[in-house]
GUZAVEX-876115 format. One record per residue (C-alpha): y negated, z, x negated. Coordinates in steps of 0.001 Angstrom, whole numbers, padded with zeros to 6 digits, always signed. Layout:
YZX/...
//
This chain:
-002409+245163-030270/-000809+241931-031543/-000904+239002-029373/+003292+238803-027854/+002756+234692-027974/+001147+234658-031333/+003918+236907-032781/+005539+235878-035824/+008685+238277-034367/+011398+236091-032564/+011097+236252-028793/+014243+236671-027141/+014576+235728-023736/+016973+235451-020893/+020353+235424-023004/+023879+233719-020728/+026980+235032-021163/+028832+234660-023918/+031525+232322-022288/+028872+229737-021717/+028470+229180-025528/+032200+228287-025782/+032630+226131-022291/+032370+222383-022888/+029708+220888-020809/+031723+218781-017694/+031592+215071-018574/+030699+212516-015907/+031518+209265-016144/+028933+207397-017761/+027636+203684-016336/+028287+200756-017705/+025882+199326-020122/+023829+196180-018705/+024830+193291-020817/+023063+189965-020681/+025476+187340-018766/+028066+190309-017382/+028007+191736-014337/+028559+195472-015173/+031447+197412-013804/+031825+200985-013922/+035451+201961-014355/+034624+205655-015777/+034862+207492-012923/+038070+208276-010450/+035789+206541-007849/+036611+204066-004954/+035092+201421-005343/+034894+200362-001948/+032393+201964+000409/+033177+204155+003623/+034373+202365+006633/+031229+200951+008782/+032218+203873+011592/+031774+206442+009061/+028563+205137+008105/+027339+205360+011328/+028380+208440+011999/+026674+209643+008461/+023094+208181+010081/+023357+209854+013318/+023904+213257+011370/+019808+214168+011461/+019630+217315+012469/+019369+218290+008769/+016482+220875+009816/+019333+222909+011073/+022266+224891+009025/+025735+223185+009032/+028627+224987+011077/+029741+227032+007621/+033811+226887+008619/+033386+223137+009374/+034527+223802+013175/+035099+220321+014167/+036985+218733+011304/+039319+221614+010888/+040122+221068+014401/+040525+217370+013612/+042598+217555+010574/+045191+220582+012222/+047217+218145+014375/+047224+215509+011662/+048447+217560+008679/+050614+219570+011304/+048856+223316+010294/+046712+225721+012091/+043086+224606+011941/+042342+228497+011017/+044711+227359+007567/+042136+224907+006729/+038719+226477+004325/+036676+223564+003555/+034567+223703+000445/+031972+221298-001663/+034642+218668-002955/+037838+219683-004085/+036436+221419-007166/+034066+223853-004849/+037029+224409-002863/+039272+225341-006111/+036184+227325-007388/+036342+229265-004023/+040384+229868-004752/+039253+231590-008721/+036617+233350-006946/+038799+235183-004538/+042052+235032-006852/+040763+234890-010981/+038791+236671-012519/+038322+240068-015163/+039575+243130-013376/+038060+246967-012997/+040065+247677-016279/+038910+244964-017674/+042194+243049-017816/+041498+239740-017317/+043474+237424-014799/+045740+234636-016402/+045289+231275-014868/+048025+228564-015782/+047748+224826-016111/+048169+221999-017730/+046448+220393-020418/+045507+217428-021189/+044466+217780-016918/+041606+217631-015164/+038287+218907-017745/+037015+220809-015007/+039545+223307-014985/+039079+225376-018008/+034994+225495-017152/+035385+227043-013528/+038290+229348-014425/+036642+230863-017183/+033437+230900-015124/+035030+232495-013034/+035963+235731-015551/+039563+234424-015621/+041888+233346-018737/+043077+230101-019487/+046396+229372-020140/+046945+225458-021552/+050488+224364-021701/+050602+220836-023380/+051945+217607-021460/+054766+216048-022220/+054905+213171-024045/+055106+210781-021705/+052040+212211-019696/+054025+214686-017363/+053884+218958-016503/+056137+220857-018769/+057295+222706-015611/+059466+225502-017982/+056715+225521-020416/+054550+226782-017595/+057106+228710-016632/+057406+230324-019685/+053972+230942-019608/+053282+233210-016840/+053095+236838-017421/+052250+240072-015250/+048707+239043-015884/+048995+235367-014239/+047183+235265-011255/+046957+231322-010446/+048820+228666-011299/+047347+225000-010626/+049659+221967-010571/+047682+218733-010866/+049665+216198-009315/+049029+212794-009741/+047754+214071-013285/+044238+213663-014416/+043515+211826-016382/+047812+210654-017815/+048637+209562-013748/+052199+210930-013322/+052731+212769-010256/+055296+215578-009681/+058795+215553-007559/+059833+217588-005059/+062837+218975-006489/+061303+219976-010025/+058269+221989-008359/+060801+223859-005811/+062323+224651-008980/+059316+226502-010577/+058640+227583-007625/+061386+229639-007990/+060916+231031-011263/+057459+232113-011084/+056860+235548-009470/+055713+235396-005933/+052536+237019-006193/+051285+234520-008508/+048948+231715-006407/+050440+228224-007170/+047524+225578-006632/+048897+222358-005621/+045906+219995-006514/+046929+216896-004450/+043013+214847-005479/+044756+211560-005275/+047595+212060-002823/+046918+209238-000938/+047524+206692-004163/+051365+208185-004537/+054080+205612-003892/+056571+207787-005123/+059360+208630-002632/+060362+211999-004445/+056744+213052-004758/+055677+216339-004016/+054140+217585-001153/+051742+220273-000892/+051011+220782+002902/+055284+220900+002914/+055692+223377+000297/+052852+225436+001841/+054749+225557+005000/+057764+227181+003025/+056297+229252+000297/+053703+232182+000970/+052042+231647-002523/+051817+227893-002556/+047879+226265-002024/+047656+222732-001175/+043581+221525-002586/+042924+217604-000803/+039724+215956-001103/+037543+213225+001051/+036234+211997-002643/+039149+209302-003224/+040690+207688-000923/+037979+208390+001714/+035532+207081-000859/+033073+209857+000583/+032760+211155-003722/+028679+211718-003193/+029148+213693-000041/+031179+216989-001859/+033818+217658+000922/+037437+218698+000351/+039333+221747+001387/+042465+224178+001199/+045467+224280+003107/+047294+227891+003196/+048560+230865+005175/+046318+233136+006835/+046827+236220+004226/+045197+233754+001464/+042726+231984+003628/+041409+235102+005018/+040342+235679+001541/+038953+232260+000232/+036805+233056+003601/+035054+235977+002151/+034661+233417-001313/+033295+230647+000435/+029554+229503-000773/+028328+229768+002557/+027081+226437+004240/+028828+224498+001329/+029758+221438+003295/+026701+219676+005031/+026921+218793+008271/+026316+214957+007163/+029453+215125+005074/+031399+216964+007913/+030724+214426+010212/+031244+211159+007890/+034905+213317+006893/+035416+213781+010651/+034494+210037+011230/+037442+209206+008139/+039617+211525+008955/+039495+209282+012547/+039985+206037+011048/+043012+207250+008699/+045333+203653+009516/+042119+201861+007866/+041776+204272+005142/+045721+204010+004581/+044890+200113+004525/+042209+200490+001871/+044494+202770-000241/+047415+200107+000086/+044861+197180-001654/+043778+199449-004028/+047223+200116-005056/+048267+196683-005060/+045440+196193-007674/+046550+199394-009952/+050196+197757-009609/+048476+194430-011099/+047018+195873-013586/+050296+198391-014543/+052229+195266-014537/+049700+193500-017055/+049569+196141-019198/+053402+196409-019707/+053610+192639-020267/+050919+193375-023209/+053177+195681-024825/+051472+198727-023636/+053605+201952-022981/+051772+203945-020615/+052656+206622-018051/+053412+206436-014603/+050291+205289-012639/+050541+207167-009502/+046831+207743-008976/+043608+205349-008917/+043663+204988-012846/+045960+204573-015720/+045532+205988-019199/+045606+204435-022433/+047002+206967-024893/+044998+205392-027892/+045035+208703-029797/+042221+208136-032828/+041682+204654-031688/+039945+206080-027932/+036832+205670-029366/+036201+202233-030618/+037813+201162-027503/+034996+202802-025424/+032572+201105-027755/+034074+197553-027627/+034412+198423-023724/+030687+198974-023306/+029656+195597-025196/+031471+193729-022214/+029452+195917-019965/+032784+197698-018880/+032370+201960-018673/+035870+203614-019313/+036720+207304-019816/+037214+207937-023196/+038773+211304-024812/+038211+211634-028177/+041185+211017-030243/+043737+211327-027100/+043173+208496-024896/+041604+206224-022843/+041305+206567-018549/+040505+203825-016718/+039659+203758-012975/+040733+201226-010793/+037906+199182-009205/+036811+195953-008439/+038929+192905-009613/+036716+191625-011641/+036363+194504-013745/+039725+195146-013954/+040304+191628-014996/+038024+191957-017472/+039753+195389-018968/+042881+193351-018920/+041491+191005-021460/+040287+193282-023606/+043317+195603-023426/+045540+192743-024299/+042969+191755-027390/+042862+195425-028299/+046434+195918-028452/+047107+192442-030377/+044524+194335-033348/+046552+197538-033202/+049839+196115-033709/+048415+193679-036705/+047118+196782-038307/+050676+198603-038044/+052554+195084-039403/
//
């Protein structure tokens, strides 16, 4: 008998499914290059850059009872967050950032039926890259309707998109990675057109950043609309990213479900209690938010005095839509020991952080742009 590991016969092993071969691997934000002279700045990520509030520290090192299991349906900060947000606590499923939370939403919602029919799941694209790896992880379809071209939903587009196979729809609002967010009126307005036993995902990530008076709601359209999902997040504003802790907001028939979904024990009890300790503090988060603003407002303002047309900044970022030229802008980003976001041959995304970095972005946006227009002249 021939030795199996001497074999000149191919050994085939463990083989994944098939959908994993055509999923792009999700793309972190890499760090920034350490440059002689430069104090390095990582601007790559939709991080803040600005550490939890000492309270919520402390209340992250007296979490030790990590011997023990968390409370799975995060007891305490459902109970915190109901009178804030104005919802039943038992509205509230909690999940591992807002991306375990929207994986827990396909899981219960997406996904390739007994007939093999598989559910349609709507969204926008460019949007967050995250989105077309869980949904079709999750068995499900994806439907990409382009962005307009000033960054923005094509609300009839999607529209036009659903058919008796849509299942979800997600709404990504600010946008990730262009930064426009989405008004009231045009969302009540596909909300209207779009069959109401399709699940409309309201992913509200960067909420917080808005300053837009007309800007959607979620928790408000969830409290008028049986189908609508509000997804939040303690990753941005809270600046709790490391800790995985967001959650859902909608009526019992849906959350009833996303219960049975839920990875059990998702949420730790150390991030419970450092969102529970936020969550307490919200007047100094809202004060944190309100700088960091002011400093994407700086830099919006210095862009547009450049010459750069770019799309409404409602987030913690603004995009660059370089097209081709994304790439050597990464590259001349790293030498100045800067880390952006690049997407190959659509754009740039750059995060808002310290001011030093984004000082230093400034100057080399403004340099970049001078090259691009004495190439076009």
């Amino acid at each position: 008998m021939s030795d199996p590991h001497t074999s000149s016969l191919p050994v085939i092993g463990p083989q994944p499914r098939p959908v994993l071969n055509q999923l792009p691997a999700y793309a972190a934000g890499k760090p920034p290059v350490t440059v002689p002279g430069l104090t390095p700045y990582k601007l790559s990520s939709n991080e803040n850059p600005l550490p939890p509030l000492p309270g919520v520290l402390e209340g992250i090192a007296s979490a030790t009872a990590v011997n023990r299991y968390p409370d799975t349906l995060c007891t305490d900060l459902r109970n915190e967050l109901a009178p804030l947000l104005n919802v039943p606590a038992d509205d509230i499923v909690t999940g591992a950032g807002s991306l375990g939370a929207l994986m827990q939403v396909l899981a219960a919602y997406a996904g390739t039926n007994d007939d093999g029919v598989q559910d349609e799941v709507v969204y926008p694209w460019r949007s967050f890259e995250a989105y077309p790896i869980v949904v079709e992880l999750a068995g499900a379809k994806s439907v990409q309707v382009p962005l307009t071209t000033d960054g923005r939903h094509d609300l009839v587009a999607m529209a036009d998109a659903v058919t008796q196979n849509t299942s979800v729809v997600i709404l990504c609002t600010p946008n990730n990675p262009t930064g426009p967010s989405l008004r009231r009126q045009e969302v009540e307005e596909f909300i209207a057109s779009v069959p109401k036993d399709v699940l409309i995902v309201v992913d509200e990530a960067y909420l917080e950043f808005i300053t837009d008076p007309e800007a959607v709601d979620g928790i408000e359209l969830y409290r008028e609309h049986l189908n609508v999902l509000s997804l939040r997040t303690f990753s941005k504003a809270h600046g709790l990213a490391n800790l995985r802790i967001g959650y859902t907001v909608a009526r019992p028939e849906v959350t009833k479900r996303l219960r049975v979904a839920a990875t059990p024990f998702a949420v730790s009890t150390v991030a419970e209690r450092a969102a529970l300790e936020s969550v307490r503090r919200e007047e100094e988060v809202r004060l944190r938010v309100k700088g960091l603003v002011a400093e994407r407002e700086r830099v919006v303002e210095a862009l547009t005095r450049q010459g750069w047309e770019i799309p409404e900044a409602q987030g913690n970022f603004v995009w660059l839509p370089l097209g081709d030229k994304a790439v050597a802008f990464g590259a001349a980003a790293e030498k100045r020991a800067l880390a952006v976001r690049v997407f190959p041959g659509e754009g740039v995304r750059v995060s808002i952080g310290e001011e030093g970095g984004n000082t230093r972005f400034l100057e080399l946006a403004g340099e970049a742009l001078a090259k691009l227009n004495a190439v076009e002249a």
